[in-house]
mmCIF file of the N, C-alpha and C atoms, coordinates in Angstrom:
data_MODEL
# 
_entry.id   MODEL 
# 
loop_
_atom_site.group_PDB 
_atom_site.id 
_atom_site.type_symbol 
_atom_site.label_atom_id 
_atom_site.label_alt_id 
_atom_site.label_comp_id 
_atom_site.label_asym_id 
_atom_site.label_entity_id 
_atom_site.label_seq_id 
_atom_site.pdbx_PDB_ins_code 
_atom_site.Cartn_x 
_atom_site.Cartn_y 
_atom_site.Cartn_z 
_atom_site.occupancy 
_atom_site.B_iso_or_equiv 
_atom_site.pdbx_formal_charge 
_atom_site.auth_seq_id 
_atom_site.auth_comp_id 
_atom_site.auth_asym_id 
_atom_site.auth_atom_id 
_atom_site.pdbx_PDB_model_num 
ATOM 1   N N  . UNK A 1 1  ? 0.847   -1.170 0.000  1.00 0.00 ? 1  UNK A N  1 
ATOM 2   C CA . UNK A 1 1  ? 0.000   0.000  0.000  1.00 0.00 ? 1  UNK A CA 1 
ATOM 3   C C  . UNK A 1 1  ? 0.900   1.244  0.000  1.00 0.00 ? 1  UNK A C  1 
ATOM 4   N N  . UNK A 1 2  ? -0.106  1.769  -0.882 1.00 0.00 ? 2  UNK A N  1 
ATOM 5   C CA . UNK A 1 2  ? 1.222   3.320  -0.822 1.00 0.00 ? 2  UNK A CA 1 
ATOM 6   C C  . UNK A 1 2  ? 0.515   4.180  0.122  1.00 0.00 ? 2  UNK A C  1 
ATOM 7   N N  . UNK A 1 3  ? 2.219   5.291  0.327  1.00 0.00 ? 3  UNK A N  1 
ATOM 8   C CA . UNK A 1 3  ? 1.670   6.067  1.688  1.00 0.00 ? 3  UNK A CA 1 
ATOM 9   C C  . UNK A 1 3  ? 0.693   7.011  1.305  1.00 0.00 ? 3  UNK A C  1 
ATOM 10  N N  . UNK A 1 4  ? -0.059  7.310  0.348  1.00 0.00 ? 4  UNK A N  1 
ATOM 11  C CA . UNK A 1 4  ? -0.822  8.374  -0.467 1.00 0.00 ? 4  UNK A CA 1 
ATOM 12  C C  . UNK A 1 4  ? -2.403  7.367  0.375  1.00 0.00 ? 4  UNK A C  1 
ATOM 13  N N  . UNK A 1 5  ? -2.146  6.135  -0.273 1.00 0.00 ? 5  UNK A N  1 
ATOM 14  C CA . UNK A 1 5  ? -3.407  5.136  0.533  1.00 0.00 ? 5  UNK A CA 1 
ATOM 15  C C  . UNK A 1 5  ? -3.527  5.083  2.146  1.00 0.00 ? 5  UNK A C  1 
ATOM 16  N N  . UNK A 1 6  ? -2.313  5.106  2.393  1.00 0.00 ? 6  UNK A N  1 
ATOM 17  C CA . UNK A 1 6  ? -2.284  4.517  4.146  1.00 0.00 ? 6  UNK A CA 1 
ATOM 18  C C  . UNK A 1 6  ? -2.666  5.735  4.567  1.00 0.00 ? 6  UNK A C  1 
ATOM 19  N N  . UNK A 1 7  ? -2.847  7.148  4.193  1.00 0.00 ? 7  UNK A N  1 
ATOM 20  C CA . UNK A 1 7  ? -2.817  8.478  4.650  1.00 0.00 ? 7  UNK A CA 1 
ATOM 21  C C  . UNK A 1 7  ? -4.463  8.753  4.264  1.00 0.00 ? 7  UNK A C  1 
ATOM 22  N N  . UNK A 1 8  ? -5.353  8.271  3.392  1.00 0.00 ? 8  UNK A N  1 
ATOM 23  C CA . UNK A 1 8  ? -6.423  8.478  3.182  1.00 0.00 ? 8  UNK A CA 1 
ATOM 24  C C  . UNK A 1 8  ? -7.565  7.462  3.767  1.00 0.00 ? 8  UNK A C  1 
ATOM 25  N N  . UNK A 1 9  ? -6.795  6.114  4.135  1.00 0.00 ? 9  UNK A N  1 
ATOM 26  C CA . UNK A 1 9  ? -7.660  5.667  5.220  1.00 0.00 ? 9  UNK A CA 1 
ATOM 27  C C  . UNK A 1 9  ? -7.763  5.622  6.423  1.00 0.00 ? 9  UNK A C  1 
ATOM 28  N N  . UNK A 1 10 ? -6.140  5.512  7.232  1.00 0.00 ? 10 UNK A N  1 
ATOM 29  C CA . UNK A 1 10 ? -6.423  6.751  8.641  1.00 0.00 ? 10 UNK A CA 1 
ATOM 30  C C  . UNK A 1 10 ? -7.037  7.767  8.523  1.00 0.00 ? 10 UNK A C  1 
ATOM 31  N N  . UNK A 1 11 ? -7.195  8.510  7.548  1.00 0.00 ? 11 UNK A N  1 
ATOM 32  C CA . UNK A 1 11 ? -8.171  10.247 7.461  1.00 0.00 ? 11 UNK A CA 1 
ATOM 33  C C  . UNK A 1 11 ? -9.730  9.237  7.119  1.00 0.00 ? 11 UNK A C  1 
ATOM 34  N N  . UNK A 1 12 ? -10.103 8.517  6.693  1.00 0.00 ? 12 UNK A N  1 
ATOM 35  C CA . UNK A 1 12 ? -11.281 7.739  6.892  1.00 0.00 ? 12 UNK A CA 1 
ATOM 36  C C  . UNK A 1 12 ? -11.895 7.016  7.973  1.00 0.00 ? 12 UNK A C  1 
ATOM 37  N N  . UNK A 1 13 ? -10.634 6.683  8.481  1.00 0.00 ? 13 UNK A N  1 
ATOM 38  C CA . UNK A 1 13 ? -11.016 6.064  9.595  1.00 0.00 ? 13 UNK A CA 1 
ATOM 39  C C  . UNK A 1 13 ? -11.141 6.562  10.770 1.00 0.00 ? 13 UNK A C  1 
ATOM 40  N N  . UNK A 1 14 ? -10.499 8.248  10.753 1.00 0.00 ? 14 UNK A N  1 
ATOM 41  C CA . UNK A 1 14 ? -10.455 9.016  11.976 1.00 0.00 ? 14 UNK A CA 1 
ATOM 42  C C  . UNK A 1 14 ? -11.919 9.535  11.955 1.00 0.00 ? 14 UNK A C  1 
ATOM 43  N N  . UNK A 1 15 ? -12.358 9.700  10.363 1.00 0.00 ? 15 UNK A N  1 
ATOM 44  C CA . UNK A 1 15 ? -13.745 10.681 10.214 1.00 0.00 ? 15 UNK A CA 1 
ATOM 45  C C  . UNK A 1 15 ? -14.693 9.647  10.680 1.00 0.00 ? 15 UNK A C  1 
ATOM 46  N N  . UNK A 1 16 ? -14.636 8.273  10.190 1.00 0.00 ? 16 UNK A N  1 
ATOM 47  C CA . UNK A 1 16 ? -15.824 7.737  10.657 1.00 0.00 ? 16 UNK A CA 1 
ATOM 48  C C  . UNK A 1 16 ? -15.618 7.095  12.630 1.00 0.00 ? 16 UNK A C  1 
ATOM 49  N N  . UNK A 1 17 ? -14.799 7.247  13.103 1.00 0.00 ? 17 UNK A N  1 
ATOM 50  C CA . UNK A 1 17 ? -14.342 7.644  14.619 1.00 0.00 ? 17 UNK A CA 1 
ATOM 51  C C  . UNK A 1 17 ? -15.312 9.201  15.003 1.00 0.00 ? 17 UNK A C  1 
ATOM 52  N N  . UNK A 1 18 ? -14.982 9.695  14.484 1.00 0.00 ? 18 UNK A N  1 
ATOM 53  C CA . UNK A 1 18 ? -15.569 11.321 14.779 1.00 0.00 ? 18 UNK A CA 1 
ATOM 54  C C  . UNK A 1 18 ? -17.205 11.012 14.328 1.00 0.00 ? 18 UNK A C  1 
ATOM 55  N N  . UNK A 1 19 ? -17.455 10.336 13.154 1.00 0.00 ? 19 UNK A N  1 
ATOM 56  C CA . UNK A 1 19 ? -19.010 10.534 13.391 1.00 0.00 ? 19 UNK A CA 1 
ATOM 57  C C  . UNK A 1 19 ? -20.047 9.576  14.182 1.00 0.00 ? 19 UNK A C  1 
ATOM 58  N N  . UNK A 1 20 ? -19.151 8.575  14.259 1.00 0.00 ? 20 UNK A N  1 
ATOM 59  C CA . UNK A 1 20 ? -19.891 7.798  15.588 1.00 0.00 ? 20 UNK A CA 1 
ATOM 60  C C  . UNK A 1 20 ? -20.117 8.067  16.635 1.00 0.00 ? 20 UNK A C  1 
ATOM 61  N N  . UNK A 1 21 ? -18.380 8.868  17.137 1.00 0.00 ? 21 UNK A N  1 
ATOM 62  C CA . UNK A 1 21 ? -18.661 9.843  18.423 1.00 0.00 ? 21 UNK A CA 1 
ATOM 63  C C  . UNK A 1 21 ? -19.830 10.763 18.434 1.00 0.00 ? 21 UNK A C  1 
ATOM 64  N N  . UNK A 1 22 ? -20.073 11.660 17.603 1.00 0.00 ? 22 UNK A N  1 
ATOM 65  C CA . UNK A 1 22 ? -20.953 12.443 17.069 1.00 0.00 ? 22 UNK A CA 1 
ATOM 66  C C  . UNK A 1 22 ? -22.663 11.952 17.013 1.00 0.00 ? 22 UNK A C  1 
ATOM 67  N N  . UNK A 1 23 ? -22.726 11.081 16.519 1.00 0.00 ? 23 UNK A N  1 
ATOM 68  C CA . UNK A 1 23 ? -23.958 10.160 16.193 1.00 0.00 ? 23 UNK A CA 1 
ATOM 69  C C  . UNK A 1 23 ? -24.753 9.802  17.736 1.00 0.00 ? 23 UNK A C  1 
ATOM 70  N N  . UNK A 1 24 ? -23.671 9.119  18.341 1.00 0.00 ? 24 UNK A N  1 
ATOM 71  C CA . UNK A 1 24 ? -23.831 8.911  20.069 1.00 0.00 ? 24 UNK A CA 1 
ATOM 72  C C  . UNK A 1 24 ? -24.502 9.867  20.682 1.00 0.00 ? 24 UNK A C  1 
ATOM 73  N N  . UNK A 1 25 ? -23.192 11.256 20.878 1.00 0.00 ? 25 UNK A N  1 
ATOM 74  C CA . UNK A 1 25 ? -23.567 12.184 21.523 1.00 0.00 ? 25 UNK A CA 1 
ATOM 75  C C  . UNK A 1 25 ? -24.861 12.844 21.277 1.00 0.00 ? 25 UNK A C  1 
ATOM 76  N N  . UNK A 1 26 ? -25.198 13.045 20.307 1.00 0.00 ? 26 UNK A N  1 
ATOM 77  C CA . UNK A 1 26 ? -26.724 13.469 19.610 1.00 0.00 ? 26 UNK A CA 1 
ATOM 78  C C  . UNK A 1 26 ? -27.894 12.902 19.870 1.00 0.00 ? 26 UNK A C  1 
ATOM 79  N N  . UNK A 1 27 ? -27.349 11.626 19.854 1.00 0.00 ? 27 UNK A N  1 
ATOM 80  C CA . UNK A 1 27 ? -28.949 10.640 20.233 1.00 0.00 ? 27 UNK A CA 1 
ATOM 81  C C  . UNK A 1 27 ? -28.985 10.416 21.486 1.00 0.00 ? 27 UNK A C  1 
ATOM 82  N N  . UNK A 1 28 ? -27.782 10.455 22.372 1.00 0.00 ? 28 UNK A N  1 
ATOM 83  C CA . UNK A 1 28 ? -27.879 10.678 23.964 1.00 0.00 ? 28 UNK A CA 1 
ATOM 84  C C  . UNK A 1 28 ? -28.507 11.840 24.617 1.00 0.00 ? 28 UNK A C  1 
ATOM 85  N N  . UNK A 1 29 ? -27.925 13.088 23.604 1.00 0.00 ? 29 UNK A N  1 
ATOM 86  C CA . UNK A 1 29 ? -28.872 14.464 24.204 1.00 0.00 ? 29 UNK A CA 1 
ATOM 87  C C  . UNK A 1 29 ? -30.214 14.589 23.674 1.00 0.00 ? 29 UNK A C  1 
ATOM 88  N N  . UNK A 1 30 ? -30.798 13.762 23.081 1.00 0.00 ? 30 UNK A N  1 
ATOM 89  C CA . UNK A 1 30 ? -32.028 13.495 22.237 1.00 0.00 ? 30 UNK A CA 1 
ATOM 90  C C  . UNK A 1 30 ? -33.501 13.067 23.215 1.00 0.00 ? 30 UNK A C  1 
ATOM 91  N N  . UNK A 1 31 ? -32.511 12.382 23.720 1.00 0.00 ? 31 UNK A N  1 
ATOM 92  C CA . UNK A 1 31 ? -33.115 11.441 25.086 1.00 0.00 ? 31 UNK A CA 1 
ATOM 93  C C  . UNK A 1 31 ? -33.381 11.719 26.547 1.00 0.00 ? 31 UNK A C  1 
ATOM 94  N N  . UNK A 1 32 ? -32.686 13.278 26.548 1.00 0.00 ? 32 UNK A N  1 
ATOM 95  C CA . UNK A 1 32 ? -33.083 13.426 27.993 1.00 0.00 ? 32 UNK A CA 1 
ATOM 96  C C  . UNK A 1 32 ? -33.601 14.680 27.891 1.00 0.00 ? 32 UNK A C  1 
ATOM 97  N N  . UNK A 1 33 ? -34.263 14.927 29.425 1.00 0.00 ? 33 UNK A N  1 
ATOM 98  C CA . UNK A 1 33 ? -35.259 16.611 29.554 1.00 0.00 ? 33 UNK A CA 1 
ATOM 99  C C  . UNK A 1 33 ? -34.183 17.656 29.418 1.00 0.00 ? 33 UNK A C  1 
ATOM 100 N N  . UNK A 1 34 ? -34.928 18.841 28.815 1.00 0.00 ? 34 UNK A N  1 
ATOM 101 C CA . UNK A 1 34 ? -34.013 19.921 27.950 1.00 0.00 ? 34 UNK A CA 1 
ATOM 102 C C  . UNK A 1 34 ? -32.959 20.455 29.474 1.00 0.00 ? 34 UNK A C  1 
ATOM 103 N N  . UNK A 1 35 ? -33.569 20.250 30.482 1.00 0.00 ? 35 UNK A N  1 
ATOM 104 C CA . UNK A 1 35 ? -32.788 20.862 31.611 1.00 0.00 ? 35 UNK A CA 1 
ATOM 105 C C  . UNK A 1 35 ? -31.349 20.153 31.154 1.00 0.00 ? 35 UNK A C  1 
ATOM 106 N N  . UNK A 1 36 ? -31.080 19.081 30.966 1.00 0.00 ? 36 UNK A N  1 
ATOM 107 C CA . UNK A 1 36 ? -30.035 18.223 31.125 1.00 0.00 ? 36 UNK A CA 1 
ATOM 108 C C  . UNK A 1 36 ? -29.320 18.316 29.890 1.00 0.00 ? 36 UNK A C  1 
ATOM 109 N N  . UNK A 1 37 ? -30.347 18.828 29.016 1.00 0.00 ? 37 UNK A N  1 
ATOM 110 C CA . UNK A 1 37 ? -29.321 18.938 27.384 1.00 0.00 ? 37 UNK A CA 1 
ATOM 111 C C  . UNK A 1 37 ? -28.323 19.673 27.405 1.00 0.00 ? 37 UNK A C  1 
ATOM 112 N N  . UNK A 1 38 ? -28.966 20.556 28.433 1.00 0.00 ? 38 UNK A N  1 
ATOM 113 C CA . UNK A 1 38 ? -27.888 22.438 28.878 1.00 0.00 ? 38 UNK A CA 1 
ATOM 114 C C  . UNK A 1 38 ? -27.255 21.635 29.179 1.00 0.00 ? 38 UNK A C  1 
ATOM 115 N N  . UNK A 1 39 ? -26.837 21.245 30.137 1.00 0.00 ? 39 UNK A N  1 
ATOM 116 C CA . UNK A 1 39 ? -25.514 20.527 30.987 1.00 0.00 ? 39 UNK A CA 1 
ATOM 117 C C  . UNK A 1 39 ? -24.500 20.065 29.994 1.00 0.00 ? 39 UNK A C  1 
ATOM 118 N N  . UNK A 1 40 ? -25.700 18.750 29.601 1.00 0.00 ? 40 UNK A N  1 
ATOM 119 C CA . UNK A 1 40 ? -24.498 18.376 28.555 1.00 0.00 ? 40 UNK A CA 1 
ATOM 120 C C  . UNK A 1 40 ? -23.942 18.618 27.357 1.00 0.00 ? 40 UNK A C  1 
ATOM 121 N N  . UNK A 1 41 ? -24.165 20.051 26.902 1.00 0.00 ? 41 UNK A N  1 
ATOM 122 C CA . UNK A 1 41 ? -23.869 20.685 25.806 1.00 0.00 ? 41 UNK A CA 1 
ATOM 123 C C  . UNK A 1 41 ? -23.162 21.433 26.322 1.00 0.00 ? 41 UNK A C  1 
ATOM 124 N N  . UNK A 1 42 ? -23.424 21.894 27.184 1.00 0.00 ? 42 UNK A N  1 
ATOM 125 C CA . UNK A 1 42 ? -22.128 22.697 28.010 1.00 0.00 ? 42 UNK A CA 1 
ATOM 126 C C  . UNK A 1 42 ? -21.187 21.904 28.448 1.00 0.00 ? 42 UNK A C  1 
ATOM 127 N N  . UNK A 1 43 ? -21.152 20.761 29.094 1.00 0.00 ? 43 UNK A N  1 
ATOM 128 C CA . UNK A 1 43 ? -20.227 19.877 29.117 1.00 0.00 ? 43 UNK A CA 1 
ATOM 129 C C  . UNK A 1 43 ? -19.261 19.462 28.294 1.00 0.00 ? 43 UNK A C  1 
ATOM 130 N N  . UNK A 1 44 ? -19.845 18.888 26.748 1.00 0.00 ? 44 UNK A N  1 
ATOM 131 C CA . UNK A 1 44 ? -19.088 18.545 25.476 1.00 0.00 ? 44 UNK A CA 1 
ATOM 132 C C  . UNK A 1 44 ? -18.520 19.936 24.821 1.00 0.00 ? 44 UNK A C  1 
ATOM 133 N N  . UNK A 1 45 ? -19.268 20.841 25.069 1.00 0.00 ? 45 UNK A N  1 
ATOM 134 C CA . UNK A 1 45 ? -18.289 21.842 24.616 1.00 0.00 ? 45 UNK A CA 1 
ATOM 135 C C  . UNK A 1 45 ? -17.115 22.253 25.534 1.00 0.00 ? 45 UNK A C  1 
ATOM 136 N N  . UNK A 1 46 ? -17.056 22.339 26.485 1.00 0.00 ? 46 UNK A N  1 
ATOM 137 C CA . UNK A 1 46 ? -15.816 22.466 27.324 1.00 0.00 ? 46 UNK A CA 1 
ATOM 138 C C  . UNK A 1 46 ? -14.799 21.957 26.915 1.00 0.00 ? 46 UNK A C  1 
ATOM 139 N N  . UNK A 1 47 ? -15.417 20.686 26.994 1.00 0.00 ? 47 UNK A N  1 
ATOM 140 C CA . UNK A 1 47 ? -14.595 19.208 26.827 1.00 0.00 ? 47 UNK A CA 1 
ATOM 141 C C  . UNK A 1 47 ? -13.495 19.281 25.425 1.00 0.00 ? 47 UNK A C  1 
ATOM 142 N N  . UNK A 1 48 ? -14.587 19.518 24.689 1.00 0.00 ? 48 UNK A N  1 
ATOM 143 C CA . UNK A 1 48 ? -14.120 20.319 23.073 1.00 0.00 ? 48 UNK A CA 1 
ATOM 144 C C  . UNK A 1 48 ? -13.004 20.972 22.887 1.00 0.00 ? 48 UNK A C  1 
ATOM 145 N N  . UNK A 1 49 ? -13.379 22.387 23.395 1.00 0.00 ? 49 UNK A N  1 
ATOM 146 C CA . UNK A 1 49 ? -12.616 23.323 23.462 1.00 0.00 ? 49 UNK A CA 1 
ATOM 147 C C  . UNK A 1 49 ? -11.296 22.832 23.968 1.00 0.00 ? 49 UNK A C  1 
ATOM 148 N N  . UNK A 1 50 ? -11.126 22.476 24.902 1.00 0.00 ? 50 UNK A N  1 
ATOM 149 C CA . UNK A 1 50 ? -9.652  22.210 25.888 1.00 0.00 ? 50 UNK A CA 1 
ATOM 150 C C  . UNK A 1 50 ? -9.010  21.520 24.608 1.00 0.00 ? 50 UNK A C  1 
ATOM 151 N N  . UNK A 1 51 ? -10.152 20.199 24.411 1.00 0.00 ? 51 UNK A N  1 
ATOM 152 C CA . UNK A 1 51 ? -9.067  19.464 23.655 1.00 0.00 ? 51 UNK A CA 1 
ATOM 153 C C  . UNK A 1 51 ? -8.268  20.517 22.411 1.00 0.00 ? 51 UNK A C  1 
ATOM 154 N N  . UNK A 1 52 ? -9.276  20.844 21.719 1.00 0.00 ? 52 UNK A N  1 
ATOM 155 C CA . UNK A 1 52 ? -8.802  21.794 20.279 1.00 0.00 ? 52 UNK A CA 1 
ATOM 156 C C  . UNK A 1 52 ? -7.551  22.777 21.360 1.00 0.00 ? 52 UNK A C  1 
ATOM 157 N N  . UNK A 1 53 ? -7.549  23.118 22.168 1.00 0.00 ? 53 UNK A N  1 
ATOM 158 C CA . UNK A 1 53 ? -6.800  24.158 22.963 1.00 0.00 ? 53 UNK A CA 1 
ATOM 159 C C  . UNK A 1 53 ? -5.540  23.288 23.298 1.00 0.00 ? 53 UNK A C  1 
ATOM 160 N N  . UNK A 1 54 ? -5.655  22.407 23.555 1.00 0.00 ? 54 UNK A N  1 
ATOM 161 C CA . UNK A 1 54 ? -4.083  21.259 24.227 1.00 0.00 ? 54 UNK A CA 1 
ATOM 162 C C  . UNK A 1 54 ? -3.590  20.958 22.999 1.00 0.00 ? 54 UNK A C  1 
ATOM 163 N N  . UNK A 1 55 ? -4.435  20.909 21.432 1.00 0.00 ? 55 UNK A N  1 
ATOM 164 C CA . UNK A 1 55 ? -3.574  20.509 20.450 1.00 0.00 ? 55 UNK A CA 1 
ATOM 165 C C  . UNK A 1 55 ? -3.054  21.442 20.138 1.00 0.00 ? 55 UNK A C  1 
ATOM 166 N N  . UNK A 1 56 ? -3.317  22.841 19.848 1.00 0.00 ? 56 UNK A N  1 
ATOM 167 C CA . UNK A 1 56 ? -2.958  24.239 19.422 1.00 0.00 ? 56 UNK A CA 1 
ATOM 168 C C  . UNK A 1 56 ? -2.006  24.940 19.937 1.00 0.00 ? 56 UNK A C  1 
ATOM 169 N N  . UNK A 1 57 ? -2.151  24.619 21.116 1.00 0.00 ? 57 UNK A N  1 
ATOM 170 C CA . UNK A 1 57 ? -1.136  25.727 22.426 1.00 0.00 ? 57 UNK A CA 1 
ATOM 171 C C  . UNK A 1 57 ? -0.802  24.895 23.890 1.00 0.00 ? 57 UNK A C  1 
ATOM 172 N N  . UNK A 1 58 ? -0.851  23.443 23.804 1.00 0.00 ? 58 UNK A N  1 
ATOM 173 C CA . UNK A 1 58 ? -0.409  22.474 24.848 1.00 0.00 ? 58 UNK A CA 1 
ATOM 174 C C  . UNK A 1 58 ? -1.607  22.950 25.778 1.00 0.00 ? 58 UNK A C  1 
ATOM 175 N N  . UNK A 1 59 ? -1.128  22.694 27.145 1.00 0.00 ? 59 UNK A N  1 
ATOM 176 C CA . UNK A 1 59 ? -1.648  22.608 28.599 1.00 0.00 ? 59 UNK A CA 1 
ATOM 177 C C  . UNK A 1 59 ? -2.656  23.755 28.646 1.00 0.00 ? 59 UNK A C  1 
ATOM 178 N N  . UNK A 1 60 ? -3.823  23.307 28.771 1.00 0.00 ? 60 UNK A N  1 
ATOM 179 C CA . UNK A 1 60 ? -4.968  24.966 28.880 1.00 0.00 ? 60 UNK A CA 1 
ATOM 180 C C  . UNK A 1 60 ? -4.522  25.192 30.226 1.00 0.00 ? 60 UNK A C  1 
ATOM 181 N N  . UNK A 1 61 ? -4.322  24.498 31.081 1.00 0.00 ? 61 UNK A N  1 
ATOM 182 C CA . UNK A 1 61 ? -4.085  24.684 32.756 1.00 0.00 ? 61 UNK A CA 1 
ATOM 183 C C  . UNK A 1 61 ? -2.835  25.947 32.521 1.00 0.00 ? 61 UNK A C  1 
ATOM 184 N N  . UNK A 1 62 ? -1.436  25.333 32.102 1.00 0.00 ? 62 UNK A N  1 
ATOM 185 C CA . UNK A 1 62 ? -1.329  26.883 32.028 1.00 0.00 ? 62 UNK A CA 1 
ATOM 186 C C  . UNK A 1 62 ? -1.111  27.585 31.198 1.00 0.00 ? 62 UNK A C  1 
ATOM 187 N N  . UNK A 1 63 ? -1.512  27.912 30.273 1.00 0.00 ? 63 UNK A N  1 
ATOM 188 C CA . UNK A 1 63 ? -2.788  29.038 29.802 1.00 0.00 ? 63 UNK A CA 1 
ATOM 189 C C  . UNK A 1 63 ? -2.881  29.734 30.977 1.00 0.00 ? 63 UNK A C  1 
ATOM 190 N N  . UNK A 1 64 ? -4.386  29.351 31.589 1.00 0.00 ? 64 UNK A N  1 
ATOM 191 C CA . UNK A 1 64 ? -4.611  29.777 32.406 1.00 0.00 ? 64 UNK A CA 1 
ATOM 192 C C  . UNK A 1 64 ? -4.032  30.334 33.819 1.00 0.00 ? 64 UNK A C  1 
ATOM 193 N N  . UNK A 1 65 ? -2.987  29.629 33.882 1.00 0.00 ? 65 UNK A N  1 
ATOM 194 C CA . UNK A 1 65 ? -2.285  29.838 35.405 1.00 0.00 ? 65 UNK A CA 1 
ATOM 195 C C  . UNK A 1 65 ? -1.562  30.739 35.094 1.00 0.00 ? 65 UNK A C  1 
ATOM 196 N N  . UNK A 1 66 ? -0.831  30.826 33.267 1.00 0.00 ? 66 UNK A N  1 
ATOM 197 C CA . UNK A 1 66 ? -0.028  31.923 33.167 1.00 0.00 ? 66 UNK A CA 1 
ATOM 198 C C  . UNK A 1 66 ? -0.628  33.066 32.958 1.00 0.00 ? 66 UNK A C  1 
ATOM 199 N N  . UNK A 1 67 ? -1.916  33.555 32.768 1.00 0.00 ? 67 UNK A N  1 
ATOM 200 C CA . UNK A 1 67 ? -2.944  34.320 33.056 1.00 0.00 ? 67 UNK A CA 1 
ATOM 201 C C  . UNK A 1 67 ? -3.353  34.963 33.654 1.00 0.00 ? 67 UNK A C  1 
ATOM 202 N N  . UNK A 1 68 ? -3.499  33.927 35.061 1.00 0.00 ? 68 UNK A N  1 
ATOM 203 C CA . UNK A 1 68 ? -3.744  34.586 36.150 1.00 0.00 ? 68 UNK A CA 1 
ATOM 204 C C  . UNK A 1 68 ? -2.673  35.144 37.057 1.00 0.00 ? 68 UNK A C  1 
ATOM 205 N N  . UNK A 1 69 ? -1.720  34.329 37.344 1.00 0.00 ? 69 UNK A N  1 
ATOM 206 C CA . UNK A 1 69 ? -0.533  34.228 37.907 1.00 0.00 ? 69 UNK A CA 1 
ATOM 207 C C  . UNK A 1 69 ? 0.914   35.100 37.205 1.00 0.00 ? 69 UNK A C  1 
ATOM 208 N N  . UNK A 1 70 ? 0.338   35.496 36.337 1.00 0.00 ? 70 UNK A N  1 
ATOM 209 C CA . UNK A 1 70 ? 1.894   35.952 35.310 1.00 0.00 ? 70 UNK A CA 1 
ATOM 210 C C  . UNK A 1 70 ? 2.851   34.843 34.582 1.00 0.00 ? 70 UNK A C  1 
ATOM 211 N N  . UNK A 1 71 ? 3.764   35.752 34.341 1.00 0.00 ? 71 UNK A N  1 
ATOM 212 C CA . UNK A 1 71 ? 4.747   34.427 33.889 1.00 0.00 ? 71 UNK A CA 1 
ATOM 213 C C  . UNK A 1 71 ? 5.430   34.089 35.546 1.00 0.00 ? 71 UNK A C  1 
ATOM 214 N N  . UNK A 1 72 ? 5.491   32.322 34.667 1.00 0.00 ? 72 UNK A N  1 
ATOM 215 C CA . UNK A 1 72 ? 6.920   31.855 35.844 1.00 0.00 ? 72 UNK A CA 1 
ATOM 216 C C  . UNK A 1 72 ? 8.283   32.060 36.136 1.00 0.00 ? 72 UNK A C  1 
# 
């Protein structure tokens, strides 16, 4: 297999990873009273964010600590 192939089915296989995750999460918040959808939409987005934030710029912790705290 060439690496042009091995590179387009990890990218297939990550997307259909991501839409199962996706698929789940949707039909789980589908299922419960809207009080709880808040939660957990606020929840997965947090969750979200950090991650996209730890790949972009490492540790959100400090981020934040260098934020609040100054530099070290």
């Amino acid at each position: 297999m060439t690496p042009y192939l091995k590179i387009i089915k990890s990218s297939y296989t990550l997307l259909s990873f991501f839409y199962f995750i996706a698929n789940t999460i949707i039909r789980t918040i589908q299922n419960v009273p809207t009080s709880h959808k808040i939660i957990l939409v606020s929840l997965y987005y947090l969750v979200f964010s950090l991650f996209i934030t730890r790949i972009f710029y490492g540790s959100p912790l400090k981020i934040i600590s260098t934020y609040i705290y100054g530099k070290f």
